[in-house]
C-alpha positions in Angstrom: 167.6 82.6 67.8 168.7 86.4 66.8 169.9 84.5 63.4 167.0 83.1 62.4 166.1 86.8 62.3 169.0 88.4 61.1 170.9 85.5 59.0 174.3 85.6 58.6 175.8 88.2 56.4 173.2 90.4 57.7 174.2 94.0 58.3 172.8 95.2 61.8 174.0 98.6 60.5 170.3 99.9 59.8 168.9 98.3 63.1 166.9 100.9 65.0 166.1 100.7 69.0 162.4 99.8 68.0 163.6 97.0 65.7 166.0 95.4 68.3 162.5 95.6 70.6 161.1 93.6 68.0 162.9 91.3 67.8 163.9 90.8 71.3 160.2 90.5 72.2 159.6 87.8 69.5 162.5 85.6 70.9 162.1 86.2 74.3 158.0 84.8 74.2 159.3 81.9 72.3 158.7 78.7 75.1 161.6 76.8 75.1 161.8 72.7 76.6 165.3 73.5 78.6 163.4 76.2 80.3 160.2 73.9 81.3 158.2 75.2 78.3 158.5 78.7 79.8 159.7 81.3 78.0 162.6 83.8 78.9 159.8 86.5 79.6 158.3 84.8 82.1 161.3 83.0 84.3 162.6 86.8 84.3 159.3 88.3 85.4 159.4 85.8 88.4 162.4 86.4 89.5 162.7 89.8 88.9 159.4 91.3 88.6 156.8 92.2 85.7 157.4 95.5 86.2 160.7 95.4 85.4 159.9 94.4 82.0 157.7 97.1 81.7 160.1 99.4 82.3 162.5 98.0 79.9 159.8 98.3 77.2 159.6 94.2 76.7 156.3 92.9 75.8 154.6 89.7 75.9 154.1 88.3 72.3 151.3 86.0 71.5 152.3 82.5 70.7 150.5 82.9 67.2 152.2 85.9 66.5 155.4 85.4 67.1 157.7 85.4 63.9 161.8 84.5 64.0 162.1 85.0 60.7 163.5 88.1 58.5 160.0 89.0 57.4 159.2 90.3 60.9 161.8 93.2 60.3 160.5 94.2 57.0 
């Protein structure tokens, strides 16, 4: 999913912390079918913990929000 972001050819030479947040956040609140139409978010905060995720900055995206394309780093 990081490619759809960051297509091939891409240098990740200019990434910042705060972009790879971005982007991690995006893909991570994206439901996928293998994982029951959870999303990786939310399997890790049951297991694991919420607060966890808080600590490690992640964030919750809004379905409607989320972008995996290279727009959402410009």
């Amino acid at each position: 999913m990081i490619r759809r972001i960051l297509q091939k050819g891409t240098s990740f030479d200019d990434l910042t912390q705060e972009k790879v947040n971005l982007m991690m956040n995006h893909t991570n609140s994206y439901k996928r079918k293998k994982l029951c139409n959870l999303t990786p978010y939310e399997i890790f905060g049951t297991f694991h913990g919420i607060e966890i995720l808080e600590k490690l900055g992640a964030v919750l995206t809004s379905p409607n929000d989320i972008t995996l394309l290279p727009e959402l780093l410009k």
